[in-house]
C-alpha positions as CSV (number, residue, x, y, z in Angstrom):
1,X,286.7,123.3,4.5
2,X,283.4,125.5,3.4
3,X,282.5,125.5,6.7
4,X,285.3,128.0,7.4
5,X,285.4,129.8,4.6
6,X,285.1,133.3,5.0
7,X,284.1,135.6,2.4
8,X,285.4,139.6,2.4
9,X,283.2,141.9,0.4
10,X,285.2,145.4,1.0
11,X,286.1,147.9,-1.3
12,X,289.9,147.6,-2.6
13,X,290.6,150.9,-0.3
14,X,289.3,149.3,2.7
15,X,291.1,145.9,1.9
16,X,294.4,147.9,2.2
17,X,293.6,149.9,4.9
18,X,292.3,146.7,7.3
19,X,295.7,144.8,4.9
20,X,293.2,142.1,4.4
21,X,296.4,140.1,2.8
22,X,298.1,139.5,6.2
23,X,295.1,138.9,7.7
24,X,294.5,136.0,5.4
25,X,297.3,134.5,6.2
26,X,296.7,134.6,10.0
27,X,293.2,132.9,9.2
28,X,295.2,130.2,7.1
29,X,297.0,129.3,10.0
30,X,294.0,128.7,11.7
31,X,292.6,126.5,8.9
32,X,290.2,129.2,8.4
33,X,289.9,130.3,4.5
34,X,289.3,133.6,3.3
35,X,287.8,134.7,0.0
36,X,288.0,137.8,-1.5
37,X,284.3,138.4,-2.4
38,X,283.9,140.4,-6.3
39,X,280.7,142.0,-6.3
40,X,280.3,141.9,-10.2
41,X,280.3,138.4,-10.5
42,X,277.6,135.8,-9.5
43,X,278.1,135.3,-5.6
44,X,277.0,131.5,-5.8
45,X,280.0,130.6,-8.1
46,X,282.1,132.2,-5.5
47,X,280.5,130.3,-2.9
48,X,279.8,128.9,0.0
49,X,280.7,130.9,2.8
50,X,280.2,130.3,6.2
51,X,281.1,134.1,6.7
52,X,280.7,136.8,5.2
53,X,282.8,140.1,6.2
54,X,281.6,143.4,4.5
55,X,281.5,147.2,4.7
56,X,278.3,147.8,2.0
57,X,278.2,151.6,2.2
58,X,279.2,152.5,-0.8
59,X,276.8,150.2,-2.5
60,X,273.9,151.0,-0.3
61,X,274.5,155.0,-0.5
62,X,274.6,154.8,-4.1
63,X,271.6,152.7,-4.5
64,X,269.7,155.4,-3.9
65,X,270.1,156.7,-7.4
66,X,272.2,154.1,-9.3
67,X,270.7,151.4,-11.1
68,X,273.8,149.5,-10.8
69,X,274.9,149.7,-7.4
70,X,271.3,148.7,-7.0
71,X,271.5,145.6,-8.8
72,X,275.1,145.2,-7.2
73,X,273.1,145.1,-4.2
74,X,269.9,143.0,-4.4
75,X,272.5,140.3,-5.8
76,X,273.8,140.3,-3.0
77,X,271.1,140.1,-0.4
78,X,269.8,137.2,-2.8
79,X,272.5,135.6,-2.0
80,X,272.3,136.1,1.7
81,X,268.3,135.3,1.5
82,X,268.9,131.7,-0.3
83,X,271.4,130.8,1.9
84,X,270.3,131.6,5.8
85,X,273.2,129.7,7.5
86,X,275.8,132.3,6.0
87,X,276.4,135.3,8.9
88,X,277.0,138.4,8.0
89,X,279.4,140.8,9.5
90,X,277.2,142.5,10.3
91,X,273.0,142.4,9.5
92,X,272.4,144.9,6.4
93,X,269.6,146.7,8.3
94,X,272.0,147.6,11.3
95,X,274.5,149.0,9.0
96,X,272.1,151.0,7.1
97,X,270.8,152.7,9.5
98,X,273.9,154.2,10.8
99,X,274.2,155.4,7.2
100,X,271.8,157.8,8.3
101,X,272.5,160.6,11.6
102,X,268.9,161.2,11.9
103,X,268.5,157.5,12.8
104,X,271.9,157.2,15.1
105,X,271.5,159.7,16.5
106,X,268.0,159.0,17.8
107,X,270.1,155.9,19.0
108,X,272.3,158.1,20.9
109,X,270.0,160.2,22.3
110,X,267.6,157.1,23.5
111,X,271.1,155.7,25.4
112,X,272.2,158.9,26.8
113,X,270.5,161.5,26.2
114,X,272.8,163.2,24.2
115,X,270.2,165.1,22.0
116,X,268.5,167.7,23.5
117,X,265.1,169.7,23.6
118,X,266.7,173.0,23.6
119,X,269.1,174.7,21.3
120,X,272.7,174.6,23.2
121,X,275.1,176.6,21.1
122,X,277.2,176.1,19.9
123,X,276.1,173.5,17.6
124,X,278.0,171.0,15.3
125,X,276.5,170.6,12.0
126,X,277.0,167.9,10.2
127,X,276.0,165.7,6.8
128,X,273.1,163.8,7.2
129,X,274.8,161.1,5.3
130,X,277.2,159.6,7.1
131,X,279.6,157.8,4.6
132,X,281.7,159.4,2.1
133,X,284.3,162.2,1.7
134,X,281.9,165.1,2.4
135,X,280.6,163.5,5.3
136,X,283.4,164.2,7.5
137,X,282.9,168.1,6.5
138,X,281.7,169.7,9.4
139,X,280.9,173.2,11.1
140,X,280.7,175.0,14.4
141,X,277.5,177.8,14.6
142,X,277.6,179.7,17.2
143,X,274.1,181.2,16.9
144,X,271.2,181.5,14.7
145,X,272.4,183.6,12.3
146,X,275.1,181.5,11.5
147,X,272.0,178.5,10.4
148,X,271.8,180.4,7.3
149,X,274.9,178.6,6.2
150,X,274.3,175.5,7.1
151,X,273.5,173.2,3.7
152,X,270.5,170.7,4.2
153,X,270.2,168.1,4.5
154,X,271.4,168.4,7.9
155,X,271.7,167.5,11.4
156,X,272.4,169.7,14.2
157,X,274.3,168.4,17.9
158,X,275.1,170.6,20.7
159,X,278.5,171.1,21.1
160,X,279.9,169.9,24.7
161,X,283.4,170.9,26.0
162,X,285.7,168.2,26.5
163,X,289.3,169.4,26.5
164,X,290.1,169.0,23.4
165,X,290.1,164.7,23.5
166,X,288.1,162.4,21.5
167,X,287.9,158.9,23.0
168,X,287.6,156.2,19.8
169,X,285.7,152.9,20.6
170,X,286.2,150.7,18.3
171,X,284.4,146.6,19.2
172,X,285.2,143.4,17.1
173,X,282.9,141.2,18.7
174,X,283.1,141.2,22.4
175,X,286.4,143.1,23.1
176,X,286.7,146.5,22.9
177,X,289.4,148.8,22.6
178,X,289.8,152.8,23.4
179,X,292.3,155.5,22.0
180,X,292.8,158.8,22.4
181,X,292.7,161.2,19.5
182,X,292.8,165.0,19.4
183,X,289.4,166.7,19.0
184,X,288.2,170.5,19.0
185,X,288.9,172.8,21.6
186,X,286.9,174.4,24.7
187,X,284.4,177.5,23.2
188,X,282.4,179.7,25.7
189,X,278.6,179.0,26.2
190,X,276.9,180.8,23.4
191,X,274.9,182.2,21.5
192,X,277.1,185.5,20.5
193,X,278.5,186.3,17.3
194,X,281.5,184.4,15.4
195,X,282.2,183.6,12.2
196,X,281.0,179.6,11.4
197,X,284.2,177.6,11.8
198,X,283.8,175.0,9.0
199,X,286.5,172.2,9.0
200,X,286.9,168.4,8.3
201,X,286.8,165.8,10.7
202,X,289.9,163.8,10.0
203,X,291.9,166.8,9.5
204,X,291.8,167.2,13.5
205,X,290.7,164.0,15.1
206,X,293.5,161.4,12.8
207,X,296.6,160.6,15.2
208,X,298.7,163.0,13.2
209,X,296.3,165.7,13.2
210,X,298.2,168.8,14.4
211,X,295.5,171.9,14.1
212,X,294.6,175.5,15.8
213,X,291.1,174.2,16.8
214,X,293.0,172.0,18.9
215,X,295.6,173.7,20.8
216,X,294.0,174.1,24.3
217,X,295.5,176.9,27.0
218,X,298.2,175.2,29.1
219,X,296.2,176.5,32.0
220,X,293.0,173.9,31.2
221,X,293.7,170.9,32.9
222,X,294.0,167.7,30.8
223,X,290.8,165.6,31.6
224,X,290.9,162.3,33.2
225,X,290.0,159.4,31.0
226,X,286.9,157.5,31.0
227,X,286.7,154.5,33.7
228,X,287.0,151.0,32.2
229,X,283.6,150.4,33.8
230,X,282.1,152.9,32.3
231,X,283.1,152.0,29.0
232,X,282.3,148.2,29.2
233,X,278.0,149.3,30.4
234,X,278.5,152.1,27.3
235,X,279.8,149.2,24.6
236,X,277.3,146.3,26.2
237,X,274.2,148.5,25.7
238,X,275.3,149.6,22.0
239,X,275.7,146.0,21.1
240,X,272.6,145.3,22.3
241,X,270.8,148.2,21.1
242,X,272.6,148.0,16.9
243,X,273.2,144.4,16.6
244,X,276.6,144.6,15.7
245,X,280.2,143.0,16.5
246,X,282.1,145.9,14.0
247,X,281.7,149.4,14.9
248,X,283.3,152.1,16.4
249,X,282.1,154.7,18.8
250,X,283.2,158.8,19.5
251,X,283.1,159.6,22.9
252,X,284.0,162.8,25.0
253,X,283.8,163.7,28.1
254,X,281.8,166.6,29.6
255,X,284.7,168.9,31.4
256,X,282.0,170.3,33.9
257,X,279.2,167.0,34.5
258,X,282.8,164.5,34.2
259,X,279.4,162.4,31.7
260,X,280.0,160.4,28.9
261,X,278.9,161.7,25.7
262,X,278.8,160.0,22.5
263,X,278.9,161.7,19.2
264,X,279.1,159.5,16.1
265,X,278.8,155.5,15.6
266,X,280.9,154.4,12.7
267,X,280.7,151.1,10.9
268,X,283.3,148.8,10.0
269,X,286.2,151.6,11.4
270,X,289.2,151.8,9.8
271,X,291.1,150.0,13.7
272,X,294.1,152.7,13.4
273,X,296.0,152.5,16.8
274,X,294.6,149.2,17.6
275,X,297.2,146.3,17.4
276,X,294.9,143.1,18.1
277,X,292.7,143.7,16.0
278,X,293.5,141.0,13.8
279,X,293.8,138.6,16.6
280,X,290.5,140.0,17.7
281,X,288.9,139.7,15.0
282,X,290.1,136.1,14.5
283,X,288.4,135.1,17.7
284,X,285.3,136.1,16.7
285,X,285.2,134.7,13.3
286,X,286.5,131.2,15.0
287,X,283.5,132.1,17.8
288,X,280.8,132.2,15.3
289,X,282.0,129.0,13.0
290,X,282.0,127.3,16.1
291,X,278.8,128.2,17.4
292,X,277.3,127.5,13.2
293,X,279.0,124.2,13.2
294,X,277.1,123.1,16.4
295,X,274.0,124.4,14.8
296,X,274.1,124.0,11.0
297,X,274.0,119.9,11.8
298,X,271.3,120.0,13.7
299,X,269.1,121.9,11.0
300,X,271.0,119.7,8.3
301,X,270.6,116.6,9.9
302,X,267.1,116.1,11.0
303,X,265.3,112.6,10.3
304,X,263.5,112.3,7.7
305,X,259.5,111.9,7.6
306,X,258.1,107.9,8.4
307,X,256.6,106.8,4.7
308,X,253.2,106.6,5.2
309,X,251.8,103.5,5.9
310,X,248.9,101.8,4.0
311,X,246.4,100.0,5.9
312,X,246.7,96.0,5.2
């Protein structure tokens, strides 16, 4: 049974959110074990795991100036670097990066050239840290003045009208699964002058989000969504390009070019809206036991050396 034990190292909010209970007993009924992983004790008494399932930010973010969460956190990749057959969901360098919008956003820009040379306005600001409460605290500046009240440090992404929808990605593994959300209205081409509009992410893009930054004129026409073709090239090259099976992606759709834009990459997302993603997520656990149980043996298993022979 070690074999398909799976560990989940989540934070207890995240556990609830994902309901990591149910899940568990889904996995059971796939003689699939799941282990709820406690970062303060020894990970090799808690041990083995085939799997191990985590969402690190909080650890990693505060590693940077906690001594704690830094010892939390070389345990852990101690663990992970004394036993090489255990997978993690997913690689600790791909998630870290994403911790950081300089670096994704270099990702973004690389796939679609959603960065560009020249100052668009307006322009979303937003936390250069992205993880935590304040990082879904955002702003609109609509020229150069209004940089003076942007807080480094920053990052700065021309904002592109999109009729007020947000596409969510969100991947488990291969599948992939798209839902709408509100987003911000359509503003004029800038620069000109306007008071910064400063305002927080999940206050206008959650399912429930009812706001006046995005109530759109009934005379805009509601934008076609993305084609299903265009979405499966956008989610094949991120996979490629982050290593990753658990991630979601925010995309909108340029009202004048009809592009794709993407404009955040999220780890381990929170999967609101979407009903299989237990089921999906299942299958790709199952998928990557499988795959270690046909290689584990054969690194496990090799003959051992011919004793030396002496010469008679």
């Amino acid at each position: 049974m070690s074999r398909r034990r799976v560990g989940f190292c989540l934070s207890d909010k995240k556990r609830r959110q994902i309901n990591l209970v149910a899940f568990a007993e889904l996995c059971a009924s796939h003689a699939v074990e799941v282990v709820e992983i406690d970062l303060s004790q020894p990970l090799e008494s808690q041990g083995p795991f085939a799997v191990i399932v985590h969402k690190l930010s909080d650890v990693i973010v505060k590693a940077e100036y906690d001594s704690q969460s830094q010892q939390l956190l070389d345990n852990f990749q101690g663990y992970v670097s004394t036993h090489p057959h255990t997978v993690l969901l997913d690689p600790l360098p791909a998630m870290s990066q994403l911790l950081d919008r300089f670096a994704s956003y270099r990702i973004m820009s690389q796939l679609h050239n959603s960065l560009r040379g020249t100052v668009q306005w307006p322009q979303f600001c937003k936390t250069r840290v992205a993880h935590g409460s304040c990082s879904h605290d955002m702003s609109l500046i609509f020229s150069m003045a209004g940089l003076s009240e942007a807080h480094p440090p920053c990052v700065l992404q021309s904002f592109v009208n999109h009729g007020a929808v947000l596409h969510k990605v969100f991947v488990v593994g291969k599948d992939h699964f798209t839902v709408e959300r509100p987003s911000l209205k359509n503003f004029p081409p800038g620069p000109y002058e306007r008071k910064t509009i400063f305002f927080n992410s999940h206050e206008v893009s959650k399912p429930e989000s009812c706001s006046h930054l995005t109530a759109l004129d009934e005379k805009v026409p509601r934008m076609p969504p993305p084609s299903g073709e265009a979405m499966v090239a956008l989610v094949r090259e991120l996979r490629a390009e982050l290593g990753m099976a658990l991630f979601g992606v925010d995309v909108i759709v340029n009202i004048n070019t009809h592009t794709l834009t993407i404009i955040d990459i999220n780890i381990f997302p929170g999967y609101e809206g979407v009903p299989q993603f237990f089921s999906s997520l299942l299958s790709h656990i199952e998928s990557v036991l499988d795959h270690q149980e046909l290689e584990v043996p054969q690194a496990t298993c090799s003959p051992a050396p011919s004793a030396p022979q002496s010469d008679l």
